[in-house]
N, CA, C and O atoms as a DFTB+ gen file, in Angstrom:
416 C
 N C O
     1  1      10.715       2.477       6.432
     2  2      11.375       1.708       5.414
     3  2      10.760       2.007       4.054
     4  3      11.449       1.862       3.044
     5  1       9.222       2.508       3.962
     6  2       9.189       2.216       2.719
     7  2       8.920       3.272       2.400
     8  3       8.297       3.312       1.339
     9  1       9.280       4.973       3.246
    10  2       9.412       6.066       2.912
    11  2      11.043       6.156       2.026
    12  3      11.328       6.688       0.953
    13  1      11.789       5.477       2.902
    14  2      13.327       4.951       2.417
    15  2      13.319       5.006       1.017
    16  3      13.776       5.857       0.253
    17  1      12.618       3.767       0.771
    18  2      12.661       3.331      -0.624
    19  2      11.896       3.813      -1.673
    20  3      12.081       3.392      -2.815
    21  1      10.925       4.779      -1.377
    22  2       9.979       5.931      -2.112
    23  2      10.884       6.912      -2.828
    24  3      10.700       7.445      -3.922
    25  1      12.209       7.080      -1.731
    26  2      13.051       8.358      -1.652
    27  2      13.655       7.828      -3.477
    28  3      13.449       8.688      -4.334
    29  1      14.122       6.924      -3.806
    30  2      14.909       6.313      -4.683
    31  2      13.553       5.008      -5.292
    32  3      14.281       4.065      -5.605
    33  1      12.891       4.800      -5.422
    34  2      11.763       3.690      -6.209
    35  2      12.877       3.116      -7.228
    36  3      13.484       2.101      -6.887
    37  1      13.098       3.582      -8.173
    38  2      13.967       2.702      -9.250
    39  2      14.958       2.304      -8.434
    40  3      15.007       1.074      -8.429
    41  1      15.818       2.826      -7.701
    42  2      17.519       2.183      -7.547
    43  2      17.099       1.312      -5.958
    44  3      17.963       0.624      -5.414
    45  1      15.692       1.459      -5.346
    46  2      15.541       0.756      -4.046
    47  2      14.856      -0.235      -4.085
    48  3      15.087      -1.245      -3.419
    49  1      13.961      -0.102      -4.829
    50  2      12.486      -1.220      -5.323
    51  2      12.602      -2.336      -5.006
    52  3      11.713      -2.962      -4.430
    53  1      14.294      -3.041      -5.481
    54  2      14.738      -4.141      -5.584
    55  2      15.192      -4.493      -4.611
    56  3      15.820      -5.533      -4.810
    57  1      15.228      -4.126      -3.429
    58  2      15.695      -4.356      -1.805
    59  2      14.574      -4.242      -0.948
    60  3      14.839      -4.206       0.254
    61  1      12.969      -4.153      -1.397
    62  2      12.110      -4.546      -0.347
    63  2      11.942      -5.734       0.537
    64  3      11.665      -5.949       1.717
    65  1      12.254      -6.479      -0.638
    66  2      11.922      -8.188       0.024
    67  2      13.054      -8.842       1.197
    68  3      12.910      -9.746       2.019
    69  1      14.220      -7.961       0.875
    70  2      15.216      -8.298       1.872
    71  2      15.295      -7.532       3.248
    72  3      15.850      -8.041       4.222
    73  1      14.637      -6.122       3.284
    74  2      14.471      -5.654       4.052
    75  2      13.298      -6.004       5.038
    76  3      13.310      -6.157       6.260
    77  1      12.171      -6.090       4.017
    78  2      10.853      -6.496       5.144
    79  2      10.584      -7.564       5.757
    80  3       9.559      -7.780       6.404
    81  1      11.716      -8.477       5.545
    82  2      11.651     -10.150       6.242
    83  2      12.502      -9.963       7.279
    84  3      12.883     -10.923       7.949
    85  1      13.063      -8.169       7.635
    86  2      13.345      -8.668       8.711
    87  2      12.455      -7.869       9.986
    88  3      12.688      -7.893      11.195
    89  1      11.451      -7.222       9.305
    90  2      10.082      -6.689      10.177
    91  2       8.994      -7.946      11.093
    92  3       8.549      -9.066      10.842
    93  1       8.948      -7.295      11.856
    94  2       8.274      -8.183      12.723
    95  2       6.304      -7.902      12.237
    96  3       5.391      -7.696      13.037
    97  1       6.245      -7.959      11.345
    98  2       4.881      -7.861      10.676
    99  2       3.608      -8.689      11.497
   100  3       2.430      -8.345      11.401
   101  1       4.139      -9.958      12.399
   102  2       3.040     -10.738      13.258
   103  2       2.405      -9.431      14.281
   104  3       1.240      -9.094      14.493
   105  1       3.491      -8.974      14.709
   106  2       3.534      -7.792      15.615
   107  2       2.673      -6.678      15.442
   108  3       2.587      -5.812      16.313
   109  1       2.118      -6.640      14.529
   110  2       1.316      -5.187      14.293
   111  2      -0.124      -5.826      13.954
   112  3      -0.586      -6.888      13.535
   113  1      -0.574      -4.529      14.389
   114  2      -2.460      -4.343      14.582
   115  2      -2.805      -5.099      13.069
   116  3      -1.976      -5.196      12.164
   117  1      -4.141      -5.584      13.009
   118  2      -4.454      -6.032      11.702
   119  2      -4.495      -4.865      11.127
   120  3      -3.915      -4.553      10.086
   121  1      -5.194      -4.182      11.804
   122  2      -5.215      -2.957      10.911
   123  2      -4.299      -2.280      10.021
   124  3      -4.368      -2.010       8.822
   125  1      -3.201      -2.020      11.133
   126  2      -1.681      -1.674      10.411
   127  2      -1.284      -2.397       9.343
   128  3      -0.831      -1.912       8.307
   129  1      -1.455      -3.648       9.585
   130  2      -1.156      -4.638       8.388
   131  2      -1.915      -4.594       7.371
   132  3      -1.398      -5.095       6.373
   133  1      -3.107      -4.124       7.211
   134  2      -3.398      -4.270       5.942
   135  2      -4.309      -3.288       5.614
   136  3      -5.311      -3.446       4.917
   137  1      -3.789      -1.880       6.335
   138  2      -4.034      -0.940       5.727
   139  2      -2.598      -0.091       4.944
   140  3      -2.469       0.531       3.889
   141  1      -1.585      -0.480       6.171
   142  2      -0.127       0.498       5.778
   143  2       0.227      -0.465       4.940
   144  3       0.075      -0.360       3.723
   145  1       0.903      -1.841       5.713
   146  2       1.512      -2.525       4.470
   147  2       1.169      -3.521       3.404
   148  3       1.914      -3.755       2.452
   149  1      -0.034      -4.121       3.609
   150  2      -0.519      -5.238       2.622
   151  2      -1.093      -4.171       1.362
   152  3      -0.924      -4.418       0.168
   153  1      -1.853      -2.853       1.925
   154  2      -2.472      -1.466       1.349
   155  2      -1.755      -1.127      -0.076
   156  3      -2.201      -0.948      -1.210
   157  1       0.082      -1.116       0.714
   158  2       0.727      -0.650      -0.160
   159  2       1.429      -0.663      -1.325
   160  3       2.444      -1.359      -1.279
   161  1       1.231      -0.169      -2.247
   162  2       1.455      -0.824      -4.526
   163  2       3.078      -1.077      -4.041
   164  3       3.521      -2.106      -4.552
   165  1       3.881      -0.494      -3.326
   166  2       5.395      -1.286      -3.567
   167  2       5.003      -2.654      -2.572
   168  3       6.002      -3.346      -2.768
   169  1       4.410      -3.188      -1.928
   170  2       4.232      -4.245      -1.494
   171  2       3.451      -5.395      -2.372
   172  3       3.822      -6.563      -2.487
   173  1       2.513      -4.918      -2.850
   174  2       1.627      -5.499      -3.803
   175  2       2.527      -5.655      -4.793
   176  3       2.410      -6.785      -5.268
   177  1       3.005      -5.299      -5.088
   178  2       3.714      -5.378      -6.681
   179  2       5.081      -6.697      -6.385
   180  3       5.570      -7.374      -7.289
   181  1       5.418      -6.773      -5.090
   182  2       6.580      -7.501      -4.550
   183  2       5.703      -9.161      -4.729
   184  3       4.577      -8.913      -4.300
   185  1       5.722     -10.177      -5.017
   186  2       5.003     -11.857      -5.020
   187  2       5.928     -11.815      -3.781
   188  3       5.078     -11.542      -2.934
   189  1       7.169     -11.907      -3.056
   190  2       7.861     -12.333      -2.192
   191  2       6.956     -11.495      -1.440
   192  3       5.790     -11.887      -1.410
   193  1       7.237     -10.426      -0.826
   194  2       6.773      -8.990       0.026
   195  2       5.481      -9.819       0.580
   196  3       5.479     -10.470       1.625
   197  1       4.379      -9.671      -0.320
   198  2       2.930      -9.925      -0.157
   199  2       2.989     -11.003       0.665
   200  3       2.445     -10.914       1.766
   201  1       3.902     -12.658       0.144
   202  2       3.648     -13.479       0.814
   203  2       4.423     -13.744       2.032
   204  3       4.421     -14.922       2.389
   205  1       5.186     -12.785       2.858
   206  2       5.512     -12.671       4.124
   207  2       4.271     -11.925       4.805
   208  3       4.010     -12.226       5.970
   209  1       3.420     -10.884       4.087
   210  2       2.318     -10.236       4.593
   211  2       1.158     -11.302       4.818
   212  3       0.503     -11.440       5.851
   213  1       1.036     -12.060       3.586
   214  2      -0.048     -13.050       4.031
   215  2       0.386     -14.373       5.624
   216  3      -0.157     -14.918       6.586
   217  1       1.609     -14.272       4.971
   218  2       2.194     -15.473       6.688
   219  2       1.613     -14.781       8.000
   220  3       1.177     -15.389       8.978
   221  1       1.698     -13.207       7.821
   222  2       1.931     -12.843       8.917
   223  2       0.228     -12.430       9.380
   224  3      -0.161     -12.320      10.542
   225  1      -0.578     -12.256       8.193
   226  2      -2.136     -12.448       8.543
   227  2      -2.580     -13.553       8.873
   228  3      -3.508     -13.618       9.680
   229  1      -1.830     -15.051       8.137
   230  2      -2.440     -15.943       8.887
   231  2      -1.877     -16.576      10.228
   232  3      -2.237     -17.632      10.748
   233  1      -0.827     -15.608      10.705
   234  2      -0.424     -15.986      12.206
   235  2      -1.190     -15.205      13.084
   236  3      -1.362     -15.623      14.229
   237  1      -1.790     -13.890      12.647
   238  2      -2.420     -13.142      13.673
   239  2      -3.934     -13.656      13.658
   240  3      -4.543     -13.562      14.724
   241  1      -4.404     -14.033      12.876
   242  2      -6.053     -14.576      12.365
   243  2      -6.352     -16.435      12.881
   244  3      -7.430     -16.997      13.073
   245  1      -5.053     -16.948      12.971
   246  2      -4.977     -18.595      13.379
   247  2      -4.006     -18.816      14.288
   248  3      -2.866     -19.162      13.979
   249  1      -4.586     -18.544      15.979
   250  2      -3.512     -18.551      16.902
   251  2      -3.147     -20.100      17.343
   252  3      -2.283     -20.448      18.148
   253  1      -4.345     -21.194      16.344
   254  2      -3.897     -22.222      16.920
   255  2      -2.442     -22.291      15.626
   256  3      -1.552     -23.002      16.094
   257  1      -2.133     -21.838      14.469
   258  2      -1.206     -22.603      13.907
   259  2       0.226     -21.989      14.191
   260  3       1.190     -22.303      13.494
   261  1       0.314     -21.169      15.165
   262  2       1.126     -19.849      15.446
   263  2       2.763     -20.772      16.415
   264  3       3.881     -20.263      16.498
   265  1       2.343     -22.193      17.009
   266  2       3.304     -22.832      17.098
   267  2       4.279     -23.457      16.451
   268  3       5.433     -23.710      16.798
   269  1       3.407     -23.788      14.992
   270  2       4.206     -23.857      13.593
   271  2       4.883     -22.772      12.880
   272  3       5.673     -22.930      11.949
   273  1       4.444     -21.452      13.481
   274  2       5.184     -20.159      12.321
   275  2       5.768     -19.146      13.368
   276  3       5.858     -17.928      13.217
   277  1       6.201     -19.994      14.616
   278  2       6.906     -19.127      15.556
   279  2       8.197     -18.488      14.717
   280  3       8.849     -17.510      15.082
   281  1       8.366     -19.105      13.766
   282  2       9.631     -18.194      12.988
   283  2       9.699     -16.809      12.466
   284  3      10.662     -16.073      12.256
   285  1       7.835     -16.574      12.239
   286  2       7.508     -15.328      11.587
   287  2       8.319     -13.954      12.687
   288  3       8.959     -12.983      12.285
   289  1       8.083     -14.231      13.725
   290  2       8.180     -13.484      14.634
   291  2       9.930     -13.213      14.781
   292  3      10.396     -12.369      15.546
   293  1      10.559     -13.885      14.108
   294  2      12.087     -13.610      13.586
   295  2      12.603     -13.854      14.959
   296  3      13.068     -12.755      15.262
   297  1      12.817     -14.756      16.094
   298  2      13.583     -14.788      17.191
   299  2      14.888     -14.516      17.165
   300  3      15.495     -14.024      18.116
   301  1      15.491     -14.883      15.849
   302  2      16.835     -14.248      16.155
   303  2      17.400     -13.125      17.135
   304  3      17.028     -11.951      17.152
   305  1      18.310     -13.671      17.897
   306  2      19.200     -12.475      18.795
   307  2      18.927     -10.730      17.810
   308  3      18.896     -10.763      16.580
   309  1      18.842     -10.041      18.197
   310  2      19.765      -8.683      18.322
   311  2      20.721      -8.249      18.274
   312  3      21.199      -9.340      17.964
   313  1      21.446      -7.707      18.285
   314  2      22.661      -6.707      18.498
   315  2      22.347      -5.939      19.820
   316  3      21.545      -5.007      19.745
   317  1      22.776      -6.175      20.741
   318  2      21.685      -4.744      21.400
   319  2      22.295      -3.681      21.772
   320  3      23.138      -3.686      22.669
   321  1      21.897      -2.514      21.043
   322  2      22.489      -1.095      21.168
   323  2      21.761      -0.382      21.990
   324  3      21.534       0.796      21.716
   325  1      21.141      -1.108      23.425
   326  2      20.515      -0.462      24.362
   327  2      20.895       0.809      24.619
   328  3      20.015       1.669      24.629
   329  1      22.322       1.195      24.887
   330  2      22.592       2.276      25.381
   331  2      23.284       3.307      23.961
   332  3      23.655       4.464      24.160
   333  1      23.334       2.846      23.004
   334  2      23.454       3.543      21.705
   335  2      21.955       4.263      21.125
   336  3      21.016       3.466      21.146
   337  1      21.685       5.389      20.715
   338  2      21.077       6.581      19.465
   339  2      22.078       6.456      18.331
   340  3      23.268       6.751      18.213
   341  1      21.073       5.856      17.460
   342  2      21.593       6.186      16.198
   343  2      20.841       7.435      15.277
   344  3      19.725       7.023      14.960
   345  1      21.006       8.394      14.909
   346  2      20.437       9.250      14.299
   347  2      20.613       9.407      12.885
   348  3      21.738       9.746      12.517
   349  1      19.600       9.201      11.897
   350  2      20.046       9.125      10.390
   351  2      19.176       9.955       9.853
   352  3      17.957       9.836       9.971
   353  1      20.044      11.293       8.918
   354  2      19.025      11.941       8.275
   355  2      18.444      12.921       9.256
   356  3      18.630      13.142      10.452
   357  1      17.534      13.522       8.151
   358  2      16.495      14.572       8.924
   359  2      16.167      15.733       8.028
   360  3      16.694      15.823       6.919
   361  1      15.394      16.542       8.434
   362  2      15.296      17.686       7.439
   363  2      15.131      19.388       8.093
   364  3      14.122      19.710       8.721
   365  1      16.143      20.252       7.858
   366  2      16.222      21.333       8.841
   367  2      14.994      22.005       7.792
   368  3      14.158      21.429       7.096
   369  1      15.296      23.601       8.020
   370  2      14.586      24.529       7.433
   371  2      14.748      24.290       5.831
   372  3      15.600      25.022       5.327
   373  1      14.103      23.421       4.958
   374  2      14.226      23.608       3.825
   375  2      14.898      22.490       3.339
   376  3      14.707      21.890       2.281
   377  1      15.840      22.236       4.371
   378  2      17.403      21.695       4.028
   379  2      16.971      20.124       3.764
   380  3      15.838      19.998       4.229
   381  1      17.404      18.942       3.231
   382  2      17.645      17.725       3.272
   383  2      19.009      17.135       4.023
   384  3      20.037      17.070       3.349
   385  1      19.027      16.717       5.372
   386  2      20.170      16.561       5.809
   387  2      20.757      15.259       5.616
   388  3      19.971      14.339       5.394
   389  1      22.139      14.979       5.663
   390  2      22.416      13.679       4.769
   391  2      23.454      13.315       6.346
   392  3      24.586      13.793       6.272
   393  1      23.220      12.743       7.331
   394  2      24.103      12.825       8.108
   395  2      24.017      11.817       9.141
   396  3      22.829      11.616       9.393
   397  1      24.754      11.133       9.812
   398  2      24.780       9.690      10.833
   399  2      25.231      10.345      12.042
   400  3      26.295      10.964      12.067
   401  1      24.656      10.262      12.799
   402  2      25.114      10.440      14.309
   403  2      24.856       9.133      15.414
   404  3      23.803       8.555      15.683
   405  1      26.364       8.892      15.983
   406  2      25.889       8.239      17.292
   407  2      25.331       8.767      18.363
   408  3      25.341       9.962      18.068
   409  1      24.898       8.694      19.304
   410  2      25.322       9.150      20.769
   411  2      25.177       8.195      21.911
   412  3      24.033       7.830      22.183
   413  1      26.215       7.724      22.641
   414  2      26.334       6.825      23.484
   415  2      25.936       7.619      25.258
   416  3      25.986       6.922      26.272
């Protein structure tokens, strides 16, 4: 996601905060968390961004308050495209490929 938005910084910048609330951020190593994404200046620079990062440090760091912020963990249903590949993008020899593939 936030190679995504690297690709374009000015015209994407403004769609972090909507995108990363729907990452499961409780879910990842502390490490991951706050080396890849708490680490990172388009996160830092986000006041929204940061403070889904801090929710999600103090759900992994305070397992007693983790019954109160079972929301972090986003339970919402799925879609589930179990048996769907979605393929987006890619890059051949040189090339930048701009292209969506299913395969069922």
């Amino acid at each position: 996601m936030i190679a995504w938005i690297r690709f374009d910084v000015e015209g994407r910048s403004t769609l972090l905060h909507n995108l990363i609330q729907y990452v499961r951020l409780p879910l990842l190593s502390m490490h991951e968390l706050l080396t890849y994404v708490k680490g990172d200046e388009l996160v830092r620079s986000s006041k929204d961004s940061l403070q889904l990062v801090n929710d999600a440090y103090t759900y992994i760091t305070t397992p007693q308050k983790r019954d109160r912020m079972h929301t972090l963990l986003n339970p919402n249903p799925r879609l589930c495209y179990a048996t769907t590949i979605i393929a987006l993008g890619g890059r051949g020899e040189r090339v930048m490929q701009q292209l969506v593939e299913f395969f069922c």
